[in-house]
N, C-alpha and C positions, 0 to 999 in steps of 0.2 A: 596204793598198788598201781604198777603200771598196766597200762592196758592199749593194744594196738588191735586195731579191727581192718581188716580187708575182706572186700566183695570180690563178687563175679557175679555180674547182672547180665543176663541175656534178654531180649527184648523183641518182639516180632516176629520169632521163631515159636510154632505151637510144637510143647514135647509132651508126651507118654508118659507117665510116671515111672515106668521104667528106665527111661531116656533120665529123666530129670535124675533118676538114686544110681545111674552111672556116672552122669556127669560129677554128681555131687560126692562119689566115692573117688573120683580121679583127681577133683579141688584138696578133696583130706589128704591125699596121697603125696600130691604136689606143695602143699603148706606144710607137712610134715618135714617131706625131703627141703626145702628151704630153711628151716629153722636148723637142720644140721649146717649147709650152707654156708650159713650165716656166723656157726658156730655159739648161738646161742647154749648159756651155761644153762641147763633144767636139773635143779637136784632132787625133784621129786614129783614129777609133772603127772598131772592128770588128763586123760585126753573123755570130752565126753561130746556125744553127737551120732546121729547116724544120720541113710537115706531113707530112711521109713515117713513117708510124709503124711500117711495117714494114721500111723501111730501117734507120735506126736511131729504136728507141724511144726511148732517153735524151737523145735532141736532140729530141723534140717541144718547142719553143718556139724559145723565140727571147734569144741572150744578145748584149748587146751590152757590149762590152770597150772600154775609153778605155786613152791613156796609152802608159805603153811596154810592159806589158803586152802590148798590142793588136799592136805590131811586133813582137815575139817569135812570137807566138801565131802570125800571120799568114804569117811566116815556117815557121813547123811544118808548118802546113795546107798549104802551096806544098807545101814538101819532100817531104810524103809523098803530094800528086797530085793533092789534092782541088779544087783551082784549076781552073778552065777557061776558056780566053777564049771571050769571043763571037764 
């Protein structure tokens, strides 16, 4: 499976956690809009992540999943609840 990872490290600037789950909502915003861009082909992408960093830490960002992968995956997340309709 391919897999490409990009940061955004800020350094020496103390933020809020407020600060930190806007900036880290405008990075998702910005990586999304690039992968159109780019014209990346997604025939079934999964996007998982938020700015919640006291919910879970380890999911600050944002990962987005293609492929069958993404069904599998999507299928896990259902199972164990995380799903909600609108």
């Amino acid at each position: 499976m391919a897999r490409s990872e990009f940061r955004f490290v800020v350094d020496g600037v103390e933020l809020i956690p407020e600060q930190q789950a806007a900036i880290a909502g405008e990075i998702q915003k910005a990586g999304l809009a690039a992968l159109s861009t780019v014209g990346s082909k997604l025939t079934n992408p999964l996007t998982v992540g938020h700015g919640n960093i006291r919910l879970r830490p380890e999911w600050y960002g944002l990962w987005v999943v293609n492929g069958p992968f993404a069904d599998e995956l999507g299928q896990r997340i259902n199972d164990l609840g995380f799903w909600m309709q609108k």
